[in-house]
N, C-alpha and C positions, 0 to 999 in steps of 0.2 A: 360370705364372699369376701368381705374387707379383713375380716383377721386372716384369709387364705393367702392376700395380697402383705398385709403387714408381717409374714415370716419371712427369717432372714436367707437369705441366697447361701445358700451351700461354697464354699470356697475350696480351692484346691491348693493346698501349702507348697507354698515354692521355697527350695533353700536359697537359703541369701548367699549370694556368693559376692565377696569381693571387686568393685568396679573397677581397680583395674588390674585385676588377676590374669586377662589377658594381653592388657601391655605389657607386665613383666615378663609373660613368656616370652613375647614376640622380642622387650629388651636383652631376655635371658640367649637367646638363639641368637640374635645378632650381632651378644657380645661374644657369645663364643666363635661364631665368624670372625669377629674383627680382632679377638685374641689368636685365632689361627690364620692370620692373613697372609702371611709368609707362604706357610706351606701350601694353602694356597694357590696364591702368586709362583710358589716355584711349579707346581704342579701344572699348571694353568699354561706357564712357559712352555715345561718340557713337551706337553698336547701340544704346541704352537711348533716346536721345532719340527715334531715330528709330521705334522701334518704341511709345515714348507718341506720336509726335504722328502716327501711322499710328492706335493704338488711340484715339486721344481722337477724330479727325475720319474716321473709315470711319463709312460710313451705318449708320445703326440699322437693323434686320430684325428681323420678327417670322413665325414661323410656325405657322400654323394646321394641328390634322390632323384628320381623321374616321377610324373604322375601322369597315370594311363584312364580313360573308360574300357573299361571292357565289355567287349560287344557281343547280340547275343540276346534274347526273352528273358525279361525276367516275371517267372510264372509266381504271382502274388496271389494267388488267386482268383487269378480272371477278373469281372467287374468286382465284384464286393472285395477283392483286396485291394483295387483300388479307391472304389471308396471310402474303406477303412483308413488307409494312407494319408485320404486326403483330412482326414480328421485326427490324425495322430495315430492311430492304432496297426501295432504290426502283426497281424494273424499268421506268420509263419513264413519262411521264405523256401523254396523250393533247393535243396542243393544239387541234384542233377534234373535236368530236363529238357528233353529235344535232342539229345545228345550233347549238352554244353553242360560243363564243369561249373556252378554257380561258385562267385567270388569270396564263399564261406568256404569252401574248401581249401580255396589258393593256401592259409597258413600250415594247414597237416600236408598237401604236396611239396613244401616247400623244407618243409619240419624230416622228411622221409629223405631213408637212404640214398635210393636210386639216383633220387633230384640232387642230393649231395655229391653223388659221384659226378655227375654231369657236371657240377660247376669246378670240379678241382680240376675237370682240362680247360679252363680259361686259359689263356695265354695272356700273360700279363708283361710288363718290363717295369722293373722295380732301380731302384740306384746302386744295389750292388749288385746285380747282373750285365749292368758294362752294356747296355741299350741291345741287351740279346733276350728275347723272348722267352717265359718260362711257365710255367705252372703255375698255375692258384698249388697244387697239390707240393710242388718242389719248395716252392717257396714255404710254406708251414714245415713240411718235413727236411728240411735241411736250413739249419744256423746261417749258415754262411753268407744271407741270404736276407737276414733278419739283422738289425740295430739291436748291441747288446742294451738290456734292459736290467739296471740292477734293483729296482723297486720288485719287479717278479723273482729273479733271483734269491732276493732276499724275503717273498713269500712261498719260493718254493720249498726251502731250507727250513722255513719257520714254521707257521703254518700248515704249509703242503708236507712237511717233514713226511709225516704216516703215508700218507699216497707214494711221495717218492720211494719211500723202504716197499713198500707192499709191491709198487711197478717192477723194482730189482728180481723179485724172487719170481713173477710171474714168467710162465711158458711164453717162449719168443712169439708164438703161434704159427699161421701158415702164410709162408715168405709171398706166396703170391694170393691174391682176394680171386678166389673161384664161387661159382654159383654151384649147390647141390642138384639143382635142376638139369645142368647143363652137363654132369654127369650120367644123368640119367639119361639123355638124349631129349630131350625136354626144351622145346621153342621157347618156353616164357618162364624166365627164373622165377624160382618161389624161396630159397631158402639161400639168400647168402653168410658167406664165411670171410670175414676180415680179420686183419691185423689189426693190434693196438694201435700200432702208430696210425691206421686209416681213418679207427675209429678216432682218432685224437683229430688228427686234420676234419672230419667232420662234423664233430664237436665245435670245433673254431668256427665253419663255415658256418656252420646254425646261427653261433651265439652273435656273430657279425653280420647276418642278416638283417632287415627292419622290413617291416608288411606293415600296411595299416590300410583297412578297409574302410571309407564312408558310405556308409552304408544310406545314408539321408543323400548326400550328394550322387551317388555310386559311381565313385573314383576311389583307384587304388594309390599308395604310396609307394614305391620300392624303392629301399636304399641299401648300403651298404658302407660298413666302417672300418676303415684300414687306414696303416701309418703314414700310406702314400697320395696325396690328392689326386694326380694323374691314372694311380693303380685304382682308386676307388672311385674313378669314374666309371674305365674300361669295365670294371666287373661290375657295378650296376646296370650298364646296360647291356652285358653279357647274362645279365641275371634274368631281366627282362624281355630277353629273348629264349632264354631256358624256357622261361617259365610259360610263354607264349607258343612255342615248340612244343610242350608237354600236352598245353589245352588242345592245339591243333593235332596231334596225335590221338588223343584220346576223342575228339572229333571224328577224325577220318576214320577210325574204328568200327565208331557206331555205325559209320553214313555204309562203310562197306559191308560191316555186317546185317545192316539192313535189305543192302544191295543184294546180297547175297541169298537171305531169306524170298523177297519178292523175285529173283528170277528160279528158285527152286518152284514157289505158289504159281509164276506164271507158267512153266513147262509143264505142273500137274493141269492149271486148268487149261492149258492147249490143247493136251493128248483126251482131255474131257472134251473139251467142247469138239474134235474132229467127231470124237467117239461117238456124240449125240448128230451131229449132223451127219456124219455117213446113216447109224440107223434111223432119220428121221427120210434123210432120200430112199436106202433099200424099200423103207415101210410102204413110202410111197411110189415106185417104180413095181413092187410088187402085188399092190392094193389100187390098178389105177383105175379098173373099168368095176368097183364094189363102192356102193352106195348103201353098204348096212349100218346101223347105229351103232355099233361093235364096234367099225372101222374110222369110222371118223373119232369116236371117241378115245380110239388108242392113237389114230394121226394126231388128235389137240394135246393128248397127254407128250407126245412124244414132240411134239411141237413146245409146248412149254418148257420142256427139259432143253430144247433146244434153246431154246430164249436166255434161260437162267443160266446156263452154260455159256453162250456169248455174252451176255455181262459181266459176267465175275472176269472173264479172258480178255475184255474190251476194258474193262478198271484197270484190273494188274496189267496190262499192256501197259495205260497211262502212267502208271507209280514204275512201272520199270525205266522209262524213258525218266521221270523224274530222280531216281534214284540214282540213276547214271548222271544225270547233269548235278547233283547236289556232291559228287565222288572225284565231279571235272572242277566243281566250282571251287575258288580261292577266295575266301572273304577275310582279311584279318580280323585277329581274336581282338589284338589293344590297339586304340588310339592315343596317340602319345599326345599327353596338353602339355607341359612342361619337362620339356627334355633331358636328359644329364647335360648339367654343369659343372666341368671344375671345380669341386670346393676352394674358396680362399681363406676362408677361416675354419680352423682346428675346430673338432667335435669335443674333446677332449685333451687333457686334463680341463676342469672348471675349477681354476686356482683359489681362485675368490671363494668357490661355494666349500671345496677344501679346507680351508683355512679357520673359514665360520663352522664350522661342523666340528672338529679338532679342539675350537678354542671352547665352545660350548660342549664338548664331550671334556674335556678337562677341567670346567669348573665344574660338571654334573660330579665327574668322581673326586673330586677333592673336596668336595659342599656334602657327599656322598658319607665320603671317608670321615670326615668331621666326627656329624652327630654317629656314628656306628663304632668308632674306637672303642667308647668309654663302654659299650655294650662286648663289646670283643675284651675288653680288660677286664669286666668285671667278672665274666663266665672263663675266662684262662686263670682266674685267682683265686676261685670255686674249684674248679679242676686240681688245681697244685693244695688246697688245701684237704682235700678229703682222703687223703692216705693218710695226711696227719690227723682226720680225726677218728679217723678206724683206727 
């Protein structure tokens, strides 16, 4: 057992490497930075210029918000999802129910056409329209209307170059936006047909939208970003009434077509229930002076049928009268906590955050470009050498 302990430990050879083999890198890399400080320094400027004359001339934005409750069940799951609630856990939330729109939908109704079209007839009054009321929709699609912007300008020419060629060649389309439905003869559009330019203004109205759902608080956000503070007032709570307008519609729908259901269910079970009580009287006006067990037992059967006949007629009676006051009733959808205010301070440009973004994207590619030259000269001088050595 002592000579088992007296053998020597097995050892793993490590190479010796140089102690300070990794200062001299870290000296070797820092002097070639501080041998290319210049370029650099120039590089480093030119990110700076161009991110001031991005941050000096990108359009001004302002945006305006409200915050609503929206009113209304919200079906968690009955007890145990509140329970669950109460301990952290979300077992799922119901998106429609009762006939109400739950506040997970609000961002795809707001995301969709229809609701797009609805906001481009805001009537707004912008500074060059001379305090005459116009269009959300005039105003995108007509210049005139708009503060020339040469930072877009100069990305639609640049950048945007391919889109602008590709828009040139494309079919003008069809001058006025018809629904394929409404040729058909068809109540409720299914397939519309736009112009570019529509879809363009409704591209804008999207990407200028803002929703935010708290879903722990359950309050909504609605704002809305545009170059005007007064204009992006009015359309935030133009928005906020769209969008309250839509719920309430898509409410009254159910409530009538509910209506609609229980007064067809109460007319059948009326014409029932007369049905059973005329034959439960003939049975009896014709069976008055018979005491066989035959007769009583087809009087009680016919008697019950009468019973179960006035209650189903005596129920739907009651949900008809409810159906009709729920079709009379006005409840609003939102409660406004924090109204639209004038914005006072611009949303946009963030000059400062501008600035730092450019200066540090301009030392990344010049600290980039550094160490990568000597890698790009040395494979361009391989290249230029191997015809000379074939």
């Amino acid at each position: 057992m002592d000579e088992n302990y007296k053998q020597p430990i097995p050892t793993v050879p490590v190479s010796s490497t140089p102690a300070g083999e990794e200062e001299i890198d870290l000296t070797e890399l820092l002097g070639k930075l501080w041998h290319k400080r210049k370029f650099i320094l120039k590089t480093t400027g030119i990110f700076l210029l161009i991110g001031l004359f991005i941050a000096l001339f990108s359009p001004v934005e302002y945006t305006a918000q409200c915050v609503v409750v929206p009113q209304g069940k919200d079906n968690q799951g009955g007890n145990l999802g509140g329970l669950a609630s109460i301990v952290g856990v979300n077992i799922g939330t119901s998106i429609i129910s009762e006939g109400v729109i739950s506040p997970v939908m609000y961002p795809t109704i707001i995301q969709s056409f229809p609701f797009a079209e609805a906001m481009m007839e805001i009537p707004i009054t912008v500074k060059k329209s001379k305090d005459k009321p116009i269009t959300l929709y005039e105003y995108y699609s007509d210049k005139k209307y708009r503060t020339f912007n040469i930072v877009s300008t100069i990305k639609k020419y640049t950048i945007g170059l391919p889109g602008t060629l590709i828009s040139l060649f494309k079919p003008a389309g069809i001058t006025n936006p018809t629904s394929l439905a409404k040729e058909n003869n068809d109540s409720v559009p299914s397939v519309f047909v736009i112009t570019p330019q529509k879809q363009a203004v409704c591209n804008a109205i999207k990407n200028a939208v803002q929703y935010e759902y708290n879903q722990k608080e359950k309050y909504i956000t609605l704002g809305y970003t545009f170059p005007e503070p007064e204009a992006a007032a009015q359309i935030t709570e133009q928005l906020r009434k769209t969008l309250e307008e839509y719920v309430i519609t898509y409410k009254t729908e159910k409530v009538k077509e509910n209506l609609a259901f229980v007064e067809r269910s109460y007319e059948e079970a009326k014409k029932e229930f007369f049905r059973k009580q005329t034959a439960l009287a003939a049975f009896q006006d014709a069976n008055r002076g018979l005491t066989t067990a035959m007769a009583r037992t087809t009087e009680q059967q016919l008697r019950n049928e009468y019973n179960i006949a006035f209650t189903v007629y005596n129920e739907l009676a009651r949900q008809l009268e409810q159906a009709k006051l729920s079709v009379k009733e006005t409840q609003p959808v939102f409660t406004v906590i924090d109204p639209v205010i004038v914005p006072l301070e611009k949303s946009a440009p963030r000059r400062g955050m501008i600035l730092v973004v450019f200066v540090f994207l301009g030392l990344i590619v010049a600290i980039g470009w550094v160490f990568a030259a000597p890698f790009f000269n040395h494979l361009s001088r391989e290249i230029k050498q191997q015809p000379a050595d074939a």
